[in-house]
C-alpha positions as CSV (number, residue, x, y, z in Angstrom):
1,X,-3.8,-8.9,24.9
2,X,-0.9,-6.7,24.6
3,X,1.1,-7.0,20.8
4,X,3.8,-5.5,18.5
5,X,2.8,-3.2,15.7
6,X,4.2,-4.2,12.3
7,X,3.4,-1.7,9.4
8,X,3.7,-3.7,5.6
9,X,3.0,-0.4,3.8
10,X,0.7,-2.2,1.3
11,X,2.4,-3.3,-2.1
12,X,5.2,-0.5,-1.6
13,X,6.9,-2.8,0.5
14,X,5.5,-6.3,-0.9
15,X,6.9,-6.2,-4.2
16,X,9.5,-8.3,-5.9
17,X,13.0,-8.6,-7.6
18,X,14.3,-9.5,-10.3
19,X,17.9,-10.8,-9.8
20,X,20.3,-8.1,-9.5
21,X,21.8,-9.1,-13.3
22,X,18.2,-9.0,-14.4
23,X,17.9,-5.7,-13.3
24,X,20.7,-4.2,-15.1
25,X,19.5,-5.9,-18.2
26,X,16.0,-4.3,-17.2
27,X,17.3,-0.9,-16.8
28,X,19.8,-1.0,-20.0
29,X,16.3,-2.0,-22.1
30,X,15.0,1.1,-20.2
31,X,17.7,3.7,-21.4
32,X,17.4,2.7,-24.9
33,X,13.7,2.9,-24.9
34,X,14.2,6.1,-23.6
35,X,16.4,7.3,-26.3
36,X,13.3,5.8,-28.6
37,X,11.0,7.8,-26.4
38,X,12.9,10.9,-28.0
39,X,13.0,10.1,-31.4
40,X,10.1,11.1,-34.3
41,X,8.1,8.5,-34.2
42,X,6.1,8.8,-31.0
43,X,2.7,7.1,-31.5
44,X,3.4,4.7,-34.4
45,X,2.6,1.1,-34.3
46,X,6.0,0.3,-34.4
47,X,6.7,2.4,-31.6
48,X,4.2,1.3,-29.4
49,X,5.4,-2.4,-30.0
50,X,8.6,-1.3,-29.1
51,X,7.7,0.4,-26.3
52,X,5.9,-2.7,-25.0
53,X,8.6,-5.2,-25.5
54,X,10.6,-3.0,-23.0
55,X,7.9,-2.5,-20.5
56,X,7.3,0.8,-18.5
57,X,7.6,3.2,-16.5
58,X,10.8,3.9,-18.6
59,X,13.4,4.6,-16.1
60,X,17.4,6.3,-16.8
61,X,19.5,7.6,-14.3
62,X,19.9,11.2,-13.5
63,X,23.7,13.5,-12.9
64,X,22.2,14.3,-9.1
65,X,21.9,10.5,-8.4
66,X,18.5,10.1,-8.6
67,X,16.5,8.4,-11.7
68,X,14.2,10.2,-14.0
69,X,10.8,7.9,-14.7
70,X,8.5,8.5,-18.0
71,X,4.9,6.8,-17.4
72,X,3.5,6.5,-20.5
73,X,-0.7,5.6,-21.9
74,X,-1.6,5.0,-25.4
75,X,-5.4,6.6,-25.5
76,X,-7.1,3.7,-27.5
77,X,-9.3,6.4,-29.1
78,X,-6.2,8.2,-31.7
79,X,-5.2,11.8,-30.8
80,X,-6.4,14.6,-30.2
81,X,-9.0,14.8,-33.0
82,X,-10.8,11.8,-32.8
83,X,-10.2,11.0,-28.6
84,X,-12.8,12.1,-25.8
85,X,-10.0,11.7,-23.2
86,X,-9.2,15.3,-21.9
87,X,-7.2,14.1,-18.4
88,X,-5.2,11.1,-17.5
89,X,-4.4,11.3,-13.7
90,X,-1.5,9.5,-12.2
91,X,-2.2,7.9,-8.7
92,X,1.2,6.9,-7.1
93,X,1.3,5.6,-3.9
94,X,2.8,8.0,-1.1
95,X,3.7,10.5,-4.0
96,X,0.7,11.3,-6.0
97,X,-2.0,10.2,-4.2
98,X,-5.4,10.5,-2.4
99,X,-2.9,11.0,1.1
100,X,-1.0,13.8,-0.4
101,X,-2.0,17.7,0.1
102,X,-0.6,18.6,-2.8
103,X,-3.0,18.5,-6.7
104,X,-3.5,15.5,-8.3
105,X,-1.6,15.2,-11.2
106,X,-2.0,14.4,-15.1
107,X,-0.4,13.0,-18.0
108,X,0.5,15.1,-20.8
109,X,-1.0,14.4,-24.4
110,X,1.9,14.5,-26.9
111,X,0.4,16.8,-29.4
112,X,-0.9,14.8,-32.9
113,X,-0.5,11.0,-31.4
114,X,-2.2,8.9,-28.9
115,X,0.5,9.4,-26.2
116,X,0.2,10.5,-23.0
117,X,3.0,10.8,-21.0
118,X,4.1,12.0,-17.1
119,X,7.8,12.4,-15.9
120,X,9.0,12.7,-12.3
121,X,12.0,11.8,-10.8
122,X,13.1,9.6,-7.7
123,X,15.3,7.5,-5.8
124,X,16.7,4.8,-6.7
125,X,15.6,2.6,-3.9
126,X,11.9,3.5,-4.4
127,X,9.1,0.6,-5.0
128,X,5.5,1.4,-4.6
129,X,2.5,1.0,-6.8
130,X,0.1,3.2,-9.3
131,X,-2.3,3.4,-11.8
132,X,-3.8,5.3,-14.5
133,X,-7.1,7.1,-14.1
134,X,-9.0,7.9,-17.9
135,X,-11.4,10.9,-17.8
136,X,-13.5,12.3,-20.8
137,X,-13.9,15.8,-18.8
138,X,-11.3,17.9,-18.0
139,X,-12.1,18.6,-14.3
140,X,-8.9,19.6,-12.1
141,X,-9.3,19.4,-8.3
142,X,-10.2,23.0,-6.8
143,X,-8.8,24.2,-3.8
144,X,-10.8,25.1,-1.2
145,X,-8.9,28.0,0.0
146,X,-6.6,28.2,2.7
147,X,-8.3,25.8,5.1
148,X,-6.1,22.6,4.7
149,X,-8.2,20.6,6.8
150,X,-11.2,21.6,4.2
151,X,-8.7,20.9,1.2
152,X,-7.9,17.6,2.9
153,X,-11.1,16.4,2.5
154,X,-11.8,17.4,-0.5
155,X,-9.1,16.3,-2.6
156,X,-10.1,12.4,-1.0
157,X,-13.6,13.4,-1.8
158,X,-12.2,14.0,-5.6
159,X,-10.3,11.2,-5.7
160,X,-13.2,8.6,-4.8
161,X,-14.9,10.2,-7.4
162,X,-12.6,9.4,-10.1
163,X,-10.8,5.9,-8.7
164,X,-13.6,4.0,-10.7
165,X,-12.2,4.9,-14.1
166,X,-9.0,3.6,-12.6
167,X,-6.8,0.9,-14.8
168,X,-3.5,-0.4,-14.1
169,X,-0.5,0.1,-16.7
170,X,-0.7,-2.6,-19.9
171,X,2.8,-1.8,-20.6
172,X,4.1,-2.6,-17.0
173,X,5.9,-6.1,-17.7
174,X,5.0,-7.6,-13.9
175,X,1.6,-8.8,-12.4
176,X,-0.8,-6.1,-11.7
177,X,-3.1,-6.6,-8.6
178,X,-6.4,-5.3,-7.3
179,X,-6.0,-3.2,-4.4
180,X,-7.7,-3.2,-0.9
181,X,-10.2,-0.1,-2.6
182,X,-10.9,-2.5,-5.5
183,X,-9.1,-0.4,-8.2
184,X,-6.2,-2.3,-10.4
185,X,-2.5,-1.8,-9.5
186,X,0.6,-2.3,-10.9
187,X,4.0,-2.0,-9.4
188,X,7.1,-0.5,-10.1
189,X,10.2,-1.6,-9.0
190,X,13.4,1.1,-9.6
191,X,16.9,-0.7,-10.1
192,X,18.4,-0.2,-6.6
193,X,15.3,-1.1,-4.4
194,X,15.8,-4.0,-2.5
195,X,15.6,-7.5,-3.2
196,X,12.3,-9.4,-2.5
197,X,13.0,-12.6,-4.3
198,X,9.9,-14.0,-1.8
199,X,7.6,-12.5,-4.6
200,X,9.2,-13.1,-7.8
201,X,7.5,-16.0,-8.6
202,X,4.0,-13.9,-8.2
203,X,5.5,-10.5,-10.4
204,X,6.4,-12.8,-13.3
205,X,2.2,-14.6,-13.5
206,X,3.9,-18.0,-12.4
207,X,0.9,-20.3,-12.7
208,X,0.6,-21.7,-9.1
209,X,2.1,-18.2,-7.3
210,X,-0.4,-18.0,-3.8
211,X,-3.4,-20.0,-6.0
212,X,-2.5,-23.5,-4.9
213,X,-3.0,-25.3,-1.4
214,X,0.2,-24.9,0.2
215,X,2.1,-28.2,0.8
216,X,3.0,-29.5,4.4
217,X,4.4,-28.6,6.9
218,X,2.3,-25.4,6.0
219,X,-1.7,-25.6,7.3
220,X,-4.1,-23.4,5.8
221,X,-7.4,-23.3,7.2
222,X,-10.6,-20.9,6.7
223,X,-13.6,-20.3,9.5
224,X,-16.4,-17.7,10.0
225,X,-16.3,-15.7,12.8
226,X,-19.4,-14.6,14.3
227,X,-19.1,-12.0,16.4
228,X,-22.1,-11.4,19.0
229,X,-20.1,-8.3,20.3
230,X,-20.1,-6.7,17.2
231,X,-23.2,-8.8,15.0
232,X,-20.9,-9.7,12.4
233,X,-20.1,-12.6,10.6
234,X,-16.9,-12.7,8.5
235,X,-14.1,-15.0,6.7
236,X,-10.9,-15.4,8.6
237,X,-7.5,-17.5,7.2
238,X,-5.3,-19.4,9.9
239,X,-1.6,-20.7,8.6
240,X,0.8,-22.3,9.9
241,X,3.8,-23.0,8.3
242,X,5.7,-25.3,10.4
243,X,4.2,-27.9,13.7
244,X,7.8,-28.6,15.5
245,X,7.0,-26.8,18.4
246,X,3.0,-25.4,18.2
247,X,2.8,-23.9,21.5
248,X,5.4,-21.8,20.9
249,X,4.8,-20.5,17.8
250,X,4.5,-16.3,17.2
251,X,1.2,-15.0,16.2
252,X,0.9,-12.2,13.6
253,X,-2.3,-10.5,12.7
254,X,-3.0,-9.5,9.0
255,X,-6.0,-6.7,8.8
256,X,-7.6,-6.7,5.5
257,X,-7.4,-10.5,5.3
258,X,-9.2,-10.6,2.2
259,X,-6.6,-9.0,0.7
260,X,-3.3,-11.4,1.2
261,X,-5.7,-13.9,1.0
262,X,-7.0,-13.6,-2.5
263,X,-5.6,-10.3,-4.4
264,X,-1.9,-10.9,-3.2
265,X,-1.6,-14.2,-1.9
266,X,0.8,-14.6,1.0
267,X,1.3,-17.9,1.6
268,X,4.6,-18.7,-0.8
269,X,6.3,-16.0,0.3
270,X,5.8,-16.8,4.1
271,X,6.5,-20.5,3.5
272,X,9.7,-19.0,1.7
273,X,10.9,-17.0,4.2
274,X,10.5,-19.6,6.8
275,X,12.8,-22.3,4.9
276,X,15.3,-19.8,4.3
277,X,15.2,-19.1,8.2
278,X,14.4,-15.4,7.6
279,X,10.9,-16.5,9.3
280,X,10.3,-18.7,12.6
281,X,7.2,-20.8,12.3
282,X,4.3,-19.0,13.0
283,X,0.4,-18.5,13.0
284,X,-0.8,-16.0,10.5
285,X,-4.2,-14.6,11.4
286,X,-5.9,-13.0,8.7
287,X,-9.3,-11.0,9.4
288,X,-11.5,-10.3,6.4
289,X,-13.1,-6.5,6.7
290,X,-16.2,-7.5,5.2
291,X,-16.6,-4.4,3.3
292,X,-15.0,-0.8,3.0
293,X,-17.8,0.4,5.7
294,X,-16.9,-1.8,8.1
295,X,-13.2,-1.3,7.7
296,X,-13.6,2.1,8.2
297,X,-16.1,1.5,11.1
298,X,-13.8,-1.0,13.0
299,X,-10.4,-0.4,12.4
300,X,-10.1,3.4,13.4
301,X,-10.6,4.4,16.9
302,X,-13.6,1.5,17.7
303,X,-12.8,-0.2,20.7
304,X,-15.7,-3.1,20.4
305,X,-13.9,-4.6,17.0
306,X,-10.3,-4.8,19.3
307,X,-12.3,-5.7,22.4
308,X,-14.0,-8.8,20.0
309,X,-10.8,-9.8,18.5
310,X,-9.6,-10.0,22.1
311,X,-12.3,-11.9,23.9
312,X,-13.9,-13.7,20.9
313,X,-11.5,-14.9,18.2
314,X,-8.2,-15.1,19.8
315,X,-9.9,-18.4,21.8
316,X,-11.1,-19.9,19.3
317,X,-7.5,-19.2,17.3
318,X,-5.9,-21.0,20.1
319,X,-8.1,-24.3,19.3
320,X,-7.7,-24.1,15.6
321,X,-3.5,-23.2,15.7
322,X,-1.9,-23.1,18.7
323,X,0.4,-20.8,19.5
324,X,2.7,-18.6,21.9
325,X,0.5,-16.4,24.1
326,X,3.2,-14.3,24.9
327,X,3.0,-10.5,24.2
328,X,6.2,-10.3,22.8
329,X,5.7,-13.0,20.0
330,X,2.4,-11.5,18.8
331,X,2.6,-8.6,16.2
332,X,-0.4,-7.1,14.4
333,X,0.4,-6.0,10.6
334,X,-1.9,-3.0,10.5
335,X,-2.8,0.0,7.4
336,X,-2.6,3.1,7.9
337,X,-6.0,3.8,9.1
338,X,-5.5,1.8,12.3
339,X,-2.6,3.7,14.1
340,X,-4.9,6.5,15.5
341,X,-7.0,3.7,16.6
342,X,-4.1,2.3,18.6
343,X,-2.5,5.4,20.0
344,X,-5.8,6.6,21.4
345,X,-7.5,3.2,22.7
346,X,-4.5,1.5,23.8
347,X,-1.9,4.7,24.2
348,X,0.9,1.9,26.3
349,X,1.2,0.2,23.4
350,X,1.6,2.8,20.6
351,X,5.2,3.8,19.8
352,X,6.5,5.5,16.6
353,X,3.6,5.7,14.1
354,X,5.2,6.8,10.6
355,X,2.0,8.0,8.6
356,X,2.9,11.3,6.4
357,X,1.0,14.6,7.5
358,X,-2.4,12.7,8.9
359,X,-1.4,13.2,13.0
360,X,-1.8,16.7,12.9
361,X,-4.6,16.9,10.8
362,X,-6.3,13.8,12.6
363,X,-5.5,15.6,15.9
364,X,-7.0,18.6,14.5
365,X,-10.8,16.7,14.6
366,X,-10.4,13.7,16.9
367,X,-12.5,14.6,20.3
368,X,-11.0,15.7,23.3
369,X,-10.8,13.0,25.4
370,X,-8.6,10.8,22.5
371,X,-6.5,13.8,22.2
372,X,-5.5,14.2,25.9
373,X,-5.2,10.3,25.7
374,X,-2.6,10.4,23.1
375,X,-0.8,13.3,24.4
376,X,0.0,11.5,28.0
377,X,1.2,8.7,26.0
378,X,3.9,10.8,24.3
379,X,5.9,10.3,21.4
380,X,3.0,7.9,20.0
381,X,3.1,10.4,16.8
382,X,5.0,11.3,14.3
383,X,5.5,12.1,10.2
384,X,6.8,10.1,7.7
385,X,10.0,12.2,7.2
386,X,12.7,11.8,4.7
387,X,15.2,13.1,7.5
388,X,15.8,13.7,10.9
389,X,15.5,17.1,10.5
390,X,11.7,17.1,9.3
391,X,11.0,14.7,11.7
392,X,12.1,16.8,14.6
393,X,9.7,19.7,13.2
394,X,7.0,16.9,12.6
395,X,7.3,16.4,16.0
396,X,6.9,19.8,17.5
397,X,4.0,20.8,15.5
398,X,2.0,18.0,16.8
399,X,3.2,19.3,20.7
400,X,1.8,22.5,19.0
401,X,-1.5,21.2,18.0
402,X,-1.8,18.8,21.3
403,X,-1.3,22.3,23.3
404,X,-4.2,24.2,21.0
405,X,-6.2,21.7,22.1
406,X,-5.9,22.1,25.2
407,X,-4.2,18.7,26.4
C-alpha cells in the first residue's frame, strides 16, 4: 500500500508552550537567575533553592541574536573533595548527541562547590530534549583516527555504554519523559519556539494528561497482532477520534507505538487538534516494537516487517476502524532509523529524507544492490542543513559516494 512519510522528530518537535506572556515571565526569571548564577554564592543552599524556583537550563539573550543557555547539576556527593563524580556528560538531542561526529561533551565542575555547569548558545526557535549522564571515571571518547566511518561507530558504541547512568534535569520545571532507549528526558523549550499549546496540559504534570480513557467521539482500542510472516506477537493501539464519516477517515501510522502510547501519551493532543480543526478525524495506528532488537531488526531495510504490516495488519485495521484506503490519506510517522529502509525497499515513494550526516555514511556500508536502488530513485537523500547552501553540497557528496560505489 503506497503512503506519505511524516517525520515527528521525537520530543524535539512534540513539546509544549507556555502562553506567549508566560514565556516572557519565564525568560525574565531566567535573566535574573543568571545574574545570580554570577554572583559569590555558587553552591549554597540558598542558591540552589533559588536556582530551583527559577527552573533551568538558564536561558538570556545574546547581542548576535541568538540566546546563551547555562545547564546546570548539583553533584549530591559536595565538591570536589568529598565527590567521586569526575565527568558529567550532556546528551542534547541533534546537538550533542549519540548522531553527532563531533566529542561528547561535559559539564564543568565550579571549583570548591557542588556545581557543574555547561554553556552553549542557540536559536531562539530551538526545542529539543537532553539529559545528564553522572560518571565516577573520567573516561573521554577516543578517536579512532581519521576513519570517520570507524569513529562513527565508536562514539555510538561509547554512548550506549554510558546512557545507563543517564538522569533527566531535577531543576527543569516541565515533565520529564522516558525515551524510546529507556533513558529519562527532559525538555527545553527556548522563548521564541513555537507554540504547541496541544501539550501543555502534559509539560505542567496535569493529573489526567494522556492517562485517562479518552471521552467520545474518540475510540481507543488495543489488540495483539500475531504475525505468522514474521513469528511475532506484539501490542498495537487503534484511535479514532471522530465516527461522522468512518470510511473516509485518513490513516496515520505511529512506529514505536509503545512510546505515544504510554511514555508520551498522544491521545489529548490529537483529540485537541481535531476540535480545533487543525486535525480531520482520523485512525491512528500505533505499532509496538516489542523490544530495541526488533526495532532495529524491522524497521531498517527489512522488507518482511513492511510486507506484514501490508498483508497482515492493515485487514484486520480495516475491521477494527475503518478508514480511507486511499494512498493519499495514509501517512506513516516514522524515526530516523526507517528512512533508509524506505528509500531502498520502496525507492517511488521516498522523497526528501532530512537525517543529519547518516546518507553518506549509510551509503558508505549498505550493499550494492540498495545503493544502485536508491540512486535510480534520485533525490531520495539528503542532510539536515541549516541552509540551502549546505544542502546543495549535502547533496553532491552523496552523488559522490553513489558514483564510488559504482551505481
Amino acid at each position: 500500500m503506497p503512503f506519505g512519510i511524516w517525520e515527528p522528530v521525537s520530543r524535539t518537535a512534540c513539546l509544549a508552550n507556555n502562553t506567549m506572556s508566560g514565556r516572557f515571565e519565564k525568560l525574565n526569571n531566567n535573566q535574573q537567575a543568571v545574574r545570580y548564577w554570577r554572583a559569590s554564592m555558587q553552591g549554597a543552599h540558598g542558591w540552589w533553592l533559588d536556582i530551583a524556583r527559577r527552573g533551568t537550563p538558564l536561558v538570556e539573550p545574546q547581542d548576535n541574536g541568538r540566546w546563551k543557555v547555562t545547564f546546570l547539576w548539583r553533584d549530591p556527593q559536595g565538591g570536589e573533595l568529598t565527590s567521586a563524580y569526575q565527568r558529567v556528560w550532556i546528551h542534547i538531542n541533534c546537538l550533542t548527541d549519540h548522531h553527532q561526529a563531533s566529542p561528547p561533551q561535559s559539564l564543568q565542575r565550579l571549583a570548591g562547590s557542588d556545581v557543574w555547569y555547561w554553556q552553549t548558545e542557540l536559536q531562539g526557535d530551538w526545542r529539543g530534549s537532553y539529559c545528564f549522564i553522572p560518571c565516577m571515571e573520567d573516561r573521554p571518547f577516543e578517536p579512532q583516527g581519521d576513519n570517520s566511518h570507524a569513529n562513527m561507530l565508536s562514539i555510538r558504541h561509547w554512548w550506549h555504554q554510558v546512557f545507563a547512568r543517564a538522569t533527566h534535569d531535577l531543576l527543569n520545571p516541565y515533565r520529564a519523559w522516558p525515551g524510546v532507549g529507556g533513558h529519562t528526558l527532559s525538555g527545553l523549550h527556548m522563548p521564541q519556539a513555537p507554540q504547541q499549546p496541544a501539550w501543555r496540559d502534559f509539560d505542567n504534570y496535569a493529573v489526567t494528561s494522556g492517562r485517562c480513557t479518552p471521552a467520545p467521539p474518540a475510540k481507543l482500542q488495543r489488540h495483539t497482532w500475531h504475525s505468522q510472516r514474521l513469528g511475532t506477537s506484539r501490542h498495537v493501539w487503534i484511535y479514532s477520534t471522530g465516527e461522522s464519516n468512518p470510511a473516509a477517515r485518513p490513516l496515520a501510522i505511529l512506529l514505536d507505538g509503545q512510546f505515544w502510547a504510554n511514555q508520551m501519551p498522544v491521545w489529548d493532543p490529537l483529540m485537541q487538534l481535531t476540535r480545533t480543526g487543525q486535525l480531520p478525524e482520523a485512525v491512528y495506528l500505533l505499532i509496538d516494537v516489542i523490544d530495541q532488537q526488533h526495532r532495529a531488526r524491522e524497521l531498517t531495510c527489512n522488507d518482511e516487517f513492511w510486507l506484514a504490516l501490508q498483508e497482515e495488519l492493515l485487514p484486520q485495521l480495516a475491521d477494527w476502524a475503518p478508514h480511507s484506503r486511499e494512498a493519499a490519506n495514509t501517512v506513516v510517522s516514522w524515526a530516523k532509523l526507517w528512512w533508509l529502509g524506505v528509500a531502498l525497499c520502496w525507492p517511488a515513494l521516498a522523497g526528501i529524507f532530512w537525517c543529519h550526516h547518516q546518507p553518506v555514511r549509510l551509503v558508505l556500508v549498505a550493499p550494492p544492490r540498495y545503493v544502485a536502488i536508491a540512486h535510480r530513485a534520485r533525490g531520495c537523500l539528503l542532510v539536515d542543513p541549516p541552509s540551502r547552501r549546505r544542502a546543495v553540497g549535502c547533496v553532491r557528496q552523496a552523488e559522490g559516494v553513489f558514483r564510488g560505489r559504482g551505481a
